[in-house]
N, C-alpha and C positions, 0 to 999 in steps of 0.2 A: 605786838611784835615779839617774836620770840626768842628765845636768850639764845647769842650763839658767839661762840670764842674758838679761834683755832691759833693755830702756831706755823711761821714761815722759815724757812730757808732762800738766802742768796748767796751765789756760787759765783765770783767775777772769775770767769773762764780764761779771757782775755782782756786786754784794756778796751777793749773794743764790746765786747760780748758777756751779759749776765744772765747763767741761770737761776729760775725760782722752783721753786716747789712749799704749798703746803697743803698746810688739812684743818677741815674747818669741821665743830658739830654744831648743829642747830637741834634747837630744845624742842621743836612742835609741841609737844605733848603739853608742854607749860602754858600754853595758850588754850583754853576752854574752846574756844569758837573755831580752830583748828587742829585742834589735839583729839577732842573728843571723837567716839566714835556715832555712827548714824544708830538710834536704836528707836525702833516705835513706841517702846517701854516709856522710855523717855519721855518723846513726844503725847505719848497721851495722856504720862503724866502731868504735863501741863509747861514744863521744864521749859523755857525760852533759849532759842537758841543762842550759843554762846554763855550762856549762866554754866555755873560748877556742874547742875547736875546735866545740863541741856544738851541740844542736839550740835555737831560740829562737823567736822571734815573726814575726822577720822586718822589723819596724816600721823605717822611714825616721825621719829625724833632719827637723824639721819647723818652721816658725816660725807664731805665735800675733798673730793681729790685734786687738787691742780698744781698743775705745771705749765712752764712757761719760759720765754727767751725775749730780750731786748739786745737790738745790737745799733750800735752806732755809727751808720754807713758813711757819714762826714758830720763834721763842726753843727751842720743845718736839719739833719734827715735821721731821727730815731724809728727803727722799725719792731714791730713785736709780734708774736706770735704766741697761742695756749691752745692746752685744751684743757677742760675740768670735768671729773667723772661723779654723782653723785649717787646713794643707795636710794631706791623709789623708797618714795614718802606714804605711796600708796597702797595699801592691802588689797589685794583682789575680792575683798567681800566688801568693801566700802568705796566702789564707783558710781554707785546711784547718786548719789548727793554731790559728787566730784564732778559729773558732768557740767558746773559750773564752773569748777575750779579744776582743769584736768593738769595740775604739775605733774607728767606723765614724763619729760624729758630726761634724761638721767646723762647724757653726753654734751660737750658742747666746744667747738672750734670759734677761735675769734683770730683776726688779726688786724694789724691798727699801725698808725706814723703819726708822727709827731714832726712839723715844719717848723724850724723858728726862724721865721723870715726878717729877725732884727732882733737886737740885745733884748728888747721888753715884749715882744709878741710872739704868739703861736699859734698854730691849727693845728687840732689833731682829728685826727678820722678812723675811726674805728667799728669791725663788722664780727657779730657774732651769727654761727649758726648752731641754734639747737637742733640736734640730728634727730629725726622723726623715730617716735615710738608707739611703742601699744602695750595698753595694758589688759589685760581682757577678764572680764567681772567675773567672778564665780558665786553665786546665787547673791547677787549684791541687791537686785529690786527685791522687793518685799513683797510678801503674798498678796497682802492687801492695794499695793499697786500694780499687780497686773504677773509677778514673777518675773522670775528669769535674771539676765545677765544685763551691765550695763560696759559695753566697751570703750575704754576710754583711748583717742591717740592725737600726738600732739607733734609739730613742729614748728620751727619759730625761726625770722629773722629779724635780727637787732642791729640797726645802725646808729652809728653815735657822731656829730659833730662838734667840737667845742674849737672856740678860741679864746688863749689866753691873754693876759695883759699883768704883765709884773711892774706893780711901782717900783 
C-alpha cells in the first residue's frame, strides 16, 4: 500500500448544510511493484517483479482534489453529493503493462443518503461514477513485443450499501 496523507476542510454553511474540501498525496513511487517503471533491462536482468530493482507499474506518485456537501433534509434523511479530481498516475510510455491495471479515471461524481429509521439503525446508499477516459500510449510496447502503442480507457460504476447498528 502506499503512503498517502492529505489535509481537510469543513465549512457548516448552514445548520442544515456542510461544505468539505480537501487534498490528498499518494506516494506510488514508494511501492516497488507500482512505482517502478516497465523496463526490458530489467526484466532480462532477471529482476522479479515487484523487487527494488524489478519490474512494476510504473505509476507517478499523484495528489487527489475533492469536494463535497452534506445537507440534512430532516431529523431522518442525510443527503450528499462530491466530486474528486485526481493527476493520472499514468505516463503515456508506461501502458503496456497497465493494460492490467488501467487506473486511467482521473474524475469522479458520487452521491449517497443516509436513513436513520430509529435512534440505533441506518442505511445508507451511496453511487459513484468514474467519468470515462483514455489515455493513449506513446511507444509504450516494446520492440521486442510487436511495438507500437498501448491504449489504455476506463470507466467505472460503484455502488455502495451499508446499514448501521449503534449500541
Amino acid at each position: 500500500m502506499p503512503e498517502s496523507y492529505g489535509v481537510g476542510l469543513k465549512l457548516q454553511a448552514t445548520p442544515k448544510l456542510n461544505l468539505l474540501a480537501d487534498i490528498q498525496r499518494i506516494n506510488y513511487s514508494d511501492v516497488d511493484s507500482v512505482g517502478n517503471r516497465f523496463s526490458l533491462d530489467s526484466l532480462y536482468a532477471g529482476h522479479v517483479f515487484g523487487s527494488e530493482q524489478g519490474q512494476g507499474f510504473g505509476w507517478d506518485d499523484i495528489y487527489v482534489y475533492k469536494i463535497g456537501a452534506n445537507y440534512q433534509l430532516n431529523p431522518t434523511l442525510t443527503l450528499r453529493a462530491g466530486f474528486s479530481h485526481n493527476d493520472q498516475p499514468i505516463s503515456k510510455d508506461q501502458t503496456f503493462l497497465n493494460i492490467l491495471a488501467p487506473g486511467v479515471i482521473e474524475n469522479h461524481v458520487s452521491l449517497g443518503a443516509t436513513w436513520q429509521f430509529d435512534p440505533k439503525q441506518e442505511l445508507s446508499v451511496a453511487y459513484t461514477y468514474g467519468l470515462k477516459n483514455k489515455l493513449k500510449g506513446d511507444h509504450s510496447i516494446p520492440a521486442e513485443f510487436g511495438g507500437g502503442n498501448a491504449d489504455l480507457e476506463m470507466s467505472q460504476h460503484i455502488f455502495g450499501l451499508a446499514y448501521g447498528y449503534h449500541f
